[in-house]
GUSE-403823 format. One record per residue: residue in three letters; z, x, y of N, C-alpha, C, O, CB in turn. Coordinates in nm, 4 decimals. Glycine has a CB too. Layout:
BEGIN
 resn      n.Z      n.X      n.Y     ca.Z     ca.X     ca.Y      c.Z      c.X      c.Y      o.Z      o.X      o.Y     cb.Z     cb.X     cb.Y
  ALA        Z        X        Y        Z        X        Y        Z        X        Y        Z        X        Y        Z        X        Y
...
//
This chain:
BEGIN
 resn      n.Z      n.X      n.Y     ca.Z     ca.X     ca.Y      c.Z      c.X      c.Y      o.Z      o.X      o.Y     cb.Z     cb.X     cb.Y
  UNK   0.0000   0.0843  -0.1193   0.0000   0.0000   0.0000   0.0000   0.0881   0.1247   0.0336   0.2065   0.1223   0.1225  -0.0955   0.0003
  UNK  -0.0289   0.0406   0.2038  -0.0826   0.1178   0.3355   0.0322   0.0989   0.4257   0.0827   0.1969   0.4805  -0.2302   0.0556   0.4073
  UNK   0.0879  -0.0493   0.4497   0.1756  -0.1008   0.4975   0.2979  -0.1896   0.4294   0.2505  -0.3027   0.4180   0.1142  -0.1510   0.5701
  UNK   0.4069  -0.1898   0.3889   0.5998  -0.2253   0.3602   0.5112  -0.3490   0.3876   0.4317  -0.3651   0.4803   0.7837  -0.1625   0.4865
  UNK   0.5399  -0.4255   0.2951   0.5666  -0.5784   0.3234   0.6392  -0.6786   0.3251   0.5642  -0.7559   0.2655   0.5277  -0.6227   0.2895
  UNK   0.7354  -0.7416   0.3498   0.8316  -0.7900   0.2816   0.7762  -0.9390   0.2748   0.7046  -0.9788   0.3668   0.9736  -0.7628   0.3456
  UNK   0.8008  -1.0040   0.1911   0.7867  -1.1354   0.1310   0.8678  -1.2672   0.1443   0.9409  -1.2935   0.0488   0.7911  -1.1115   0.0167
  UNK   0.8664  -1.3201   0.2080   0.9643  -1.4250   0.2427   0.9273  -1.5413   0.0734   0.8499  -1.5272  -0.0213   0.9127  -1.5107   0.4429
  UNK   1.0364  -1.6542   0.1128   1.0300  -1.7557  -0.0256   0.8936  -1.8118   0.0024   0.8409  -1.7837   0.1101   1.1619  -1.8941  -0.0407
  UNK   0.8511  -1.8639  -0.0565   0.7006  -1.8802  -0.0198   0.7126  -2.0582  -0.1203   0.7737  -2.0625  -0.2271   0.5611  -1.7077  -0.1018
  UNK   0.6401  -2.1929  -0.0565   0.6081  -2.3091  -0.0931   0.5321  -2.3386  -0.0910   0.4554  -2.2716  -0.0219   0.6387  -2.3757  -0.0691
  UNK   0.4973  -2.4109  -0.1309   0.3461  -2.5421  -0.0854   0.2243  -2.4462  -0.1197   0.2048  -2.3792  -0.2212   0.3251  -2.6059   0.1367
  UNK   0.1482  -2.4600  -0.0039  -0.0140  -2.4323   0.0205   0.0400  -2.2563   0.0480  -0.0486  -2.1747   0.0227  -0.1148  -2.5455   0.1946
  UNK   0.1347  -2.2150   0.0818   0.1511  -2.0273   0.0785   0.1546  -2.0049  -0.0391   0.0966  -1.9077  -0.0875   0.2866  -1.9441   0.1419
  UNK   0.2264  -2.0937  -0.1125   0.2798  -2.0561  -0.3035   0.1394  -2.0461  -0.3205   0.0911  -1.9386  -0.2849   0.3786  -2.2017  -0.4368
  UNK   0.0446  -2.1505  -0.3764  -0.0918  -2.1589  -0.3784  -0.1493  -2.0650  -0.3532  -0.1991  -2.0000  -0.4451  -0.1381  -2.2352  -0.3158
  UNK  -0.1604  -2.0320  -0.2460  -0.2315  -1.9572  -0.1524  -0.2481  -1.8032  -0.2421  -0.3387  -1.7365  -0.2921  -0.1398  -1.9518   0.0057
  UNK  -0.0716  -1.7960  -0.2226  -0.0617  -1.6395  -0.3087  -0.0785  -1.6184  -0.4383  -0.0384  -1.5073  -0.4729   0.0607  -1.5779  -0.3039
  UNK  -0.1463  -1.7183  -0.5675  -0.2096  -1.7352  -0.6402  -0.3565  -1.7092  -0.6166  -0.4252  -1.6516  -0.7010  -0.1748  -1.8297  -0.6702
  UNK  -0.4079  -1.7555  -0.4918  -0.5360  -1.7290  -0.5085  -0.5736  -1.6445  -0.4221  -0.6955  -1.6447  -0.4051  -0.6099  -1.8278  -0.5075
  UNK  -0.4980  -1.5496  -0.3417  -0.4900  -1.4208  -0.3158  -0.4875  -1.3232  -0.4031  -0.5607  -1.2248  -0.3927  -0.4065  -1.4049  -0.2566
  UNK  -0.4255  -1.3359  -0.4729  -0.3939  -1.2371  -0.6395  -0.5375  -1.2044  -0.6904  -0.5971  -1.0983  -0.7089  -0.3007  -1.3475  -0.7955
  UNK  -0.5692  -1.3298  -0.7053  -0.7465  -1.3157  -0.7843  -0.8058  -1.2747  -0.7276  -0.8569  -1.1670  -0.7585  -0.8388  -1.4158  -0.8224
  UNK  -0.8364  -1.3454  -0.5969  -0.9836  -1.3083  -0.4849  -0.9767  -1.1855  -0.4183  -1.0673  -1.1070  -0.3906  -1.0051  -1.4153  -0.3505
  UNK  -0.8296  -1.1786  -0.3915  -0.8391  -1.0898  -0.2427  -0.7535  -0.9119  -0.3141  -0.7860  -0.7939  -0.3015  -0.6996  -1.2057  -0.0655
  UNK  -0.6683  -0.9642  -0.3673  -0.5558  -0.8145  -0.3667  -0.6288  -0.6716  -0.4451  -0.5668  -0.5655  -0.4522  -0.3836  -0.8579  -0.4812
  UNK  -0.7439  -0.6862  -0.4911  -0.8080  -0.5986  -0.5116  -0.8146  -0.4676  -0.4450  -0.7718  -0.3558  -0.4734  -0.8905  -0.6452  -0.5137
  UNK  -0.8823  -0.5173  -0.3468  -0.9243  -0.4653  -0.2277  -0.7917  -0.4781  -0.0799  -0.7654  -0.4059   0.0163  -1.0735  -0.5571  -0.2030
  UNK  -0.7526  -0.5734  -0.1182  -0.6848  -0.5478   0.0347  -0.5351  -0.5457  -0.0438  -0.4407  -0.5508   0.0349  -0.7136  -0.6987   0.1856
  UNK  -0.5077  -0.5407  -0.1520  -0.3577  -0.4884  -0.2024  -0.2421  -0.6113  -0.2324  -0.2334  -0.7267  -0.1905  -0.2898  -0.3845  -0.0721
  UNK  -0.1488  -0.5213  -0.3351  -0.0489  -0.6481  -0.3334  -0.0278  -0.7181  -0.1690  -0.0814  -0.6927  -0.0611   0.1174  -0.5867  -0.3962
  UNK   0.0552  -0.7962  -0.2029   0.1095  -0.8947  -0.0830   0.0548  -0.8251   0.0455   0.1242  -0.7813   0.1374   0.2923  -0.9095  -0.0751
  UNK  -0.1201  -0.8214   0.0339  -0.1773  -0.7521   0.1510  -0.1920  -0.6753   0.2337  -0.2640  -0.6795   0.3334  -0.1829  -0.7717   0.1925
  UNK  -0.1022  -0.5752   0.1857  -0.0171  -0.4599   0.2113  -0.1273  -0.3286   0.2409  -0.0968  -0.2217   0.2937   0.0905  -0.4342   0.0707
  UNK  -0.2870  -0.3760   0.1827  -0.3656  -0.2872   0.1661  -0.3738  -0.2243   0.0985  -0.2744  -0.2194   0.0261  -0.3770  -0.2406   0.2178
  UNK  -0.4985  -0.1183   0.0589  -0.4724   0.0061  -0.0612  -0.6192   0.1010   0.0333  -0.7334   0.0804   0.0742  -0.5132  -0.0630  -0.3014
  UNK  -0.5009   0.2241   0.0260  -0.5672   0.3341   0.0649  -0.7134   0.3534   0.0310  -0.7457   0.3131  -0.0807  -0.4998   0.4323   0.0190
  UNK  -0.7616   0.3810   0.0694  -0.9019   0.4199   0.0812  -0.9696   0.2817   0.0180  -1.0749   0.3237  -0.0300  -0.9402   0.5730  -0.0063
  UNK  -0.9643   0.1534  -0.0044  -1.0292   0.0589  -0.0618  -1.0341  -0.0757   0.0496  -1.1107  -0.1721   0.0512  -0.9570   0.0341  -0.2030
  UNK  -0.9351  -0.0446   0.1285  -0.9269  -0.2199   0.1600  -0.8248  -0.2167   0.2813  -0.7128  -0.1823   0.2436  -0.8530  -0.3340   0.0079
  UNK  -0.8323  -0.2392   0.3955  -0.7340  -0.2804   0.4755  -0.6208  -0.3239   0.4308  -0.6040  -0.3336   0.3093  -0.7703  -0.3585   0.5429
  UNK  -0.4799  -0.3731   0.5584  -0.3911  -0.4622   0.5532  -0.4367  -0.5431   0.6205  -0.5001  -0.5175   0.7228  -0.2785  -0.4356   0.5794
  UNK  -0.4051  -0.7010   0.5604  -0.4171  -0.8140   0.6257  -0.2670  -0.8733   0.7045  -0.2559  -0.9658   0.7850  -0.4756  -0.9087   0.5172
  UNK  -0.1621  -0.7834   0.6483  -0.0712  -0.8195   0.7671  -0.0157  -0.6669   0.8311   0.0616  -0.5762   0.8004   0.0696  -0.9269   0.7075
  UNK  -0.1241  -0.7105   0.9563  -0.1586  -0.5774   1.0634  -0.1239  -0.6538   1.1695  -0.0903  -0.7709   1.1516  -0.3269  -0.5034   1.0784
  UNK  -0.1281  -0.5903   1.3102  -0.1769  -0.6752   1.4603  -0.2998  -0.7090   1.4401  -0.3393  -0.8095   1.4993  -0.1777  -0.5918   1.6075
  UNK  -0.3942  -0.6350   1.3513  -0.4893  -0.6472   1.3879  -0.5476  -0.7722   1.3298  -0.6581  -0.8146   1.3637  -0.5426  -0.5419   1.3749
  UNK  -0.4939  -0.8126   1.2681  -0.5333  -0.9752   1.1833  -0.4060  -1.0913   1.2597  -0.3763  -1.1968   1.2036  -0.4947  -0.9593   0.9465
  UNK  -0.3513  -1.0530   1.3758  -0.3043  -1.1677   1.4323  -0.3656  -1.2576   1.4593  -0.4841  -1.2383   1.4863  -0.2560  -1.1568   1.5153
  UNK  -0.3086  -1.4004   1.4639  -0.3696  -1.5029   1.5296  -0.4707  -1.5159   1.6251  -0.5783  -1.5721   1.6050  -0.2975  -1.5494   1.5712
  UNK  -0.4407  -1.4716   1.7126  -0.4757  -1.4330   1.8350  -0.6207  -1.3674   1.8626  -0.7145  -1.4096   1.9303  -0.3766  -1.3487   1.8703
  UNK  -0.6027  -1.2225   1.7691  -0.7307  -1.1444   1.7505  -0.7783  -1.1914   1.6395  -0.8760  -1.2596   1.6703  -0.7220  -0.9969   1.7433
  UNK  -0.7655  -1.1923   1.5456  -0.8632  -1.2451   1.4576  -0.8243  -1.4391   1.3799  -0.7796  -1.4581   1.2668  -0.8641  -1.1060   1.3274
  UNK  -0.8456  -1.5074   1.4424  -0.7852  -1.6534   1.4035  -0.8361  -1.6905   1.3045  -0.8987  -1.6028   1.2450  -0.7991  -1.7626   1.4913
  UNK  -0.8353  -1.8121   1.2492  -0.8218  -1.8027   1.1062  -0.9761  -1.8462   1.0437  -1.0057  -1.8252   0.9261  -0.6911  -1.9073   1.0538
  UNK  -1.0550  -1.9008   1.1279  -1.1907  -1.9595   1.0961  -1.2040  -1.7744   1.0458  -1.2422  -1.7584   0.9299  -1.3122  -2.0555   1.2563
  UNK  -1.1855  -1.6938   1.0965  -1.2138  -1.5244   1.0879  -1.2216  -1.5098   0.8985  -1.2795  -1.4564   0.8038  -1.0393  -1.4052   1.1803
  UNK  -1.1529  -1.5695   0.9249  -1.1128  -1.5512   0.6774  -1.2043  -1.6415   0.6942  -1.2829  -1.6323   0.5999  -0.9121  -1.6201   0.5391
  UNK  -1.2312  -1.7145   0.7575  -1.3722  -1.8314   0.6124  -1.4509  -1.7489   0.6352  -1.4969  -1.6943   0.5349  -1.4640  -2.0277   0.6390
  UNK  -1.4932  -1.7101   0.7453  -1.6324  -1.6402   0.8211  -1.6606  -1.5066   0.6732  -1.7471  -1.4914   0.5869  -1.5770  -1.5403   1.0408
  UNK  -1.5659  -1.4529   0.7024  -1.5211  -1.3284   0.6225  -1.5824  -1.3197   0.4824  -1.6823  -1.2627   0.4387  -1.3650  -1.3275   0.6060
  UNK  -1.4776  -1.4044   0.4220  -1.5024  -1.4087   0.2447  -1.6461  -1.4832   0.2204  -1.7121  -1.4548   0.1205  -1.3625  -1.5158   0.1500
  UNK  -1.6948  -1.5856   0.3215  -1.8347  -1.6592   0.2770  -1.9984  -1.5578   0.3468  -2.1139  -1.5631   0.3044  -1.8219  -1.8553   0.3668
  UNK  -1.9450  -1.4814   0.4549  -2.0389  -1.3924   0.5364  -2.0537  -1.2341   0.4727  -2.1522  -1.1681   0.4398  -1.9761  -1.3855   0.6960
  UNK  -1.9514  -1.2147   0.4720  -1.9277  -1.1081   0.4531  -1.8685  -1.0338   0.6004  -1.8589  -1.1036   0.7014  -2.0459  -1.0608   0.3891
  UNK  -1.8354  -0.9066   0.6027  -1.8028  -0.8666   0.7504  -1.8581  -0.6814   0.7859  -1.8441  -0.5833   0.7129  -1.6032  -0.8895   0.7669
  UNK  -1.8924  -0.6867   0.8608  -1.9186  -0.5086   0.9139  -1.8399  -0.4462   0.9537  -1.7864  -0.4775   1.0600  -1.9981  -0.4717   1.0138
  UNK  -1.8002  -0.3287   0.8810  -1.7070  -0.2919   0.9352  -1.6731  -0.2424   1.0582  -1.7595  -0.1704   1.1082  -1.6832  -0.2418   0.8799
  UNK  -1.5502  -0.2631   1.1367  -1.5434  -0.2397   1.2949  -1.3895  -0.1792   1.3128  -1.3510  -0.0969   1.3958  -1.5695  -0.4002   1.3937
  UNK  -1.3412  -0.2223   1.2460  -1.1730  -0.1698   1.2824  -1.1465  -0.0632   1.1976  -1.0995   0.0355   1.2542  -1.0434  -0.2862   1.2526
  UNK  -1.1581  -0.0579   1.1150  -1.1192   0.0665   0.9708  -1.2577   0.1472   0.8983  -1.3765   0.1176   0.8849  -1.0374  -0.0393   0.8093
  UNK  -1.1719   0.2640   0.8609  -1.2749   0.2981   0.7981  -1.2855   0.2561   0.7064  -1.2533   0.3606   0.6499  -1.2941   0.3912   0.7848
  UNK  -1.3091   0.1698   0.6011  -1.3146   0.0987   0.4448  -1.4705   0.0691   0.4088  -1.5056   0.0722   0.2908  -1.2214  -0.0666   0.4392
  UNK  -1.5797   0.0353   0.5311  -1.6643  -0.0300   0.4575  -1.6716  -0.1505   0.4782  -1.5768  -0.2282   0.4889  -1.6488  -0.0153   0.3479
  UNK  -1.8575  -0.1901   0.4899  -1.8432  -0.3219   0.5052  -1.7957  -0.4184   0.3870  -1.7973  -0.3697   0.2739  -1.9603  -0.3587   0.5494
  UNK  -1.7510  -0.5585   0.4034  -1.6714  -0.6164   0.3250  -1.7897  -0.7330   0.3027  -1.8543  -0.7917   0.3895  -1.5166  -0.6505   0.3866
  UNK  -1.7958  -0.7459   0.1656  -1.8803  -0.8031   0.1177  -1.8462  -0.9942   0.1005  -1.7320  -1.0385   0.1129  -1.8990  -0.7142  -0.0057
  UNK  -1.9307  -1.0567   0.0802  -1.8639  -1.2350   0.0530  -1.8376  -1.2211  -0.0312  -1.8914  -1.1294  -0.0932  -1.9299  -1.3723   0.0502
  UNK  -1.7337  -1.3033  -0.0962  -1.6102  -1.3271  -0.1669  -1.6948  -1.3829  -0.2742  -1.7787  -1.4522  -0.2166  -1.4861  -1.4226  -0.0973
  UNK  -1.7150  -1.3872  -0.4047  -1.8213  -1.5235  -0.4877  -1.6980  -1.5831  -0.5264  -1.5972  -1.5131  -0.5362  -1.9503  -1.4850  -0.6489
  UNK  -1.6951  -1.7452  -0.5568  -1.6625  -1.7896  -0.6278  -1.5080  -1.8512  -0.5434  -1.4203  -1.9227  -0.5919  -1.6801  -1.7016  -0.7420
  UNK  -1.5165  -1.7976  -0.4152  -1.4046  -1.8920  -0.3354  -1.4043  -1.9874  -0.2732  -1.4729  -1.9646  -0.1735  -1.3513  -1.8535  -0.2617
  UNK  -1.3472  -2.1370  -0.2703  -1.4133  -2.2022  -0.2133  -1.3156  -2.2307  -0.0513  -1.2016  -2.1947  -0.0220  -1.4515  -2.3187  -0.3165
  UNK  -1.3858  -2.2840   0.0028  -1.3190  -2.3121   0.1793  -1.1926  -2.3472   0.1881  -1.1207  -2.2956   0.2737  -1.3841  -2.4356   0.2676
  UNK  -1.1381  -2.4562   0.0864  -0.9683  -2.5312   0.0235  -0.9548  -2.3861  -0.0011  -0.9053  -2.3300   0.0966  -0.9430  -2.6717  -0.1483
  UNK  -0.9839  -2.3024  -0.1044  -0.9064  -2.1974  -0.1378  -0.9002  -2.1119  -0.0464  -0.7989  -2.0423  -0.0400  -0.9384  -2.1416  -0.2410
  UNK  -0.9950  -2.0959   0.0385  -0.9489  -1.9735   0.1638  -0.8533  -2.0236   0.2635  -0.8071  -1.9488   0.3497  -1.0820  -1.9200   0.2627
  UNK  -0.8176  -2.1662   0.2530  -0.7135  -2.2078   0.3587  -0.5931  -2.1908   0.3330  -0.4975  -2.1832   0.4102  -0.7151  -2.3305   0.3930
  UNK  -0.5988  -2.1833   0.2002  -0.4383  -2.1692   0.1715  -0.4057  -2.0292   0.1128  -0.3016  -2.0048   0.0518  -0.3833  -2.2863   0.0587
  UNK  -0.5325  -1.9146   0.1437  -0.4923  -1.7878   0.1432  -0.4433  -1.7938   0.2961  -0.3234  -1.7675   0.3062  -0.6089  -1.6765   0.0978
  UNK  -0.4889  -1.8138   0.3816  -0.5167  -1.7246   0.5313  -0.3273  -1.8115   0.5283  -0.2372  -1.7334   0.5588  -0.7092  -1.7916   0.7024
  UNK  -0.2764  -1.9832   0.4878  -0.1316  -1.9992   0.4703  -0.0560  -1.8867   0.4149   0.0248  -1.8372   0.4934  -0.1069  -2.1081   0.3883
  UNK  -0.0620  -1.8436   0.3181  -0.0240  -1.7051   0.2626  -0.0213  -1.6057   0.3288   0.0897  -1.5547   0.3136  -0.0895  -1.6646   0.1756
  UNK  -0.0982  -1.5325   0.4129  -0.1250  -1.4471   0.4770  -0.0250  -1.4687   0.6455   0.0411  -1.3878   0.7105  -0.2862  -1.4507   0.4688
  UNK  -0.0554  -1.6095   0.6661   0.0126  -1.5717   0.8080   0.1391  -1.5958   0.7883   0.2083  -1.5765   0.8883  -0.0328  -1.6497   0.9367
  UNK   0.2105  -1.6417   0.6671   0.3375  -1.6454   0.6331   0.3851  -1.5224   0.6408   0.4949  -1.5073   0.6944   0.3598  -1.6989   0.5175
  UNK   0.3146  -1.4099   0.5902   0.3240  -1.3165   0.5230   0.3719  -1.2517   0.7055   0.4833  -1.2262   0.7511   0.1786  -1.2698   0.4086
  UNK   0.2312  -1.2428   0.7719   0.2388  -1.1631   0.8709   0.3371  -1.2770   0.9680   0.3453  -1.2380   1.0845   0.0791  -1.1086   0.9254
  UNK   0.3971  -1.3828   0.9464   0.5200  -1.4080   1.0462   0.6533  -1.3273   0.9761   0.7177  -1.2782   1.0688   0.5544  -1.5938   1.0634
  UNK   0.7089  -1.3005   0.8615   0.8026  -1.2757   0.8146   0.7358  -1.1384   0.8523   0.6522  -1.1492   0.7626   0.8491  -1.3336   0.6829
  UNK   0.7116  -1.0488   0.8957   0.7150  -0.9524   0.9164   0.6732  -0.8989   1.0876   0.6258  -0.7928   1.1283   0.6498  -0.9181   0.8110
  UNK   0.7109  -1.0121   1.1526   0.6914  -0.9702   1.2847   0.5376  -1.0094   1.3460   0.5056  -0.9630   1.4554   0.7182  -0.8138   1.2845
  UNK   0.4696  -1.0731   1.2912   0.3295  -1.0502   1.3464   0.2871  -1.1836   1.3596   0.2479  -1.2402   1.2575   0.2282  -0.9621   1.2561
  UNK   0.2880  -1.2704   1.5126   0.2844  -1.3983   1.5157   0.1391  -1.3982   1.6221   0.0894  -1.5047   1.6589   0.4402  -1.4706   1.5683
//
């Protein structure tokens, strides 16, 4: 991991969520999004705040694909096999993730 994550209790559409984070996403961007060196960003950064990157940013992402601009990793390819319900209740997962750790 690139970045300490800590994990709050997690319900609903985050519980979910971090099920289908596990499959789609933690590959590449690491347990509890934490990142992995040389493969994949953190998704709970500043740089994936609300703010700067909001959340239409994950559909755009996993169905577009993305160029890379912030990190060195590489462009990030579309996601196969995720559907729009399932990216909503990753990006729930994710900003849970990045509020329990300071990043609103």
């Amino acid at each position: 991991a690139l970045v300490e994550v800590q994990v709050p209790a997690l319900e609903g559409d985050a519980l979910a969520g971090q099920a289908l984070y596990r499959k789609s996403c933690a590959s590449c961007h690491g347990e509890n999004a934490g990142g992995r060196d040389g493969i994949g960003p953190p998704l709970v950064h500043k740089i994936y705040e609300p703010g700067h990157h909001a959340d239409g940013s994950f559909l755009l992402a996993t169905a577009r694909g993305v160029r890379a601009h912030h990190w060195p990793f590489g462009d990030m390819l579309p996601v196969e096999g995720v559907s729009q319900a399932d990216v909503e209740k990753i990006v729930v997962y994710v900003r849970t993730l990045q509020r329990a750790n300071g990043i609103n």
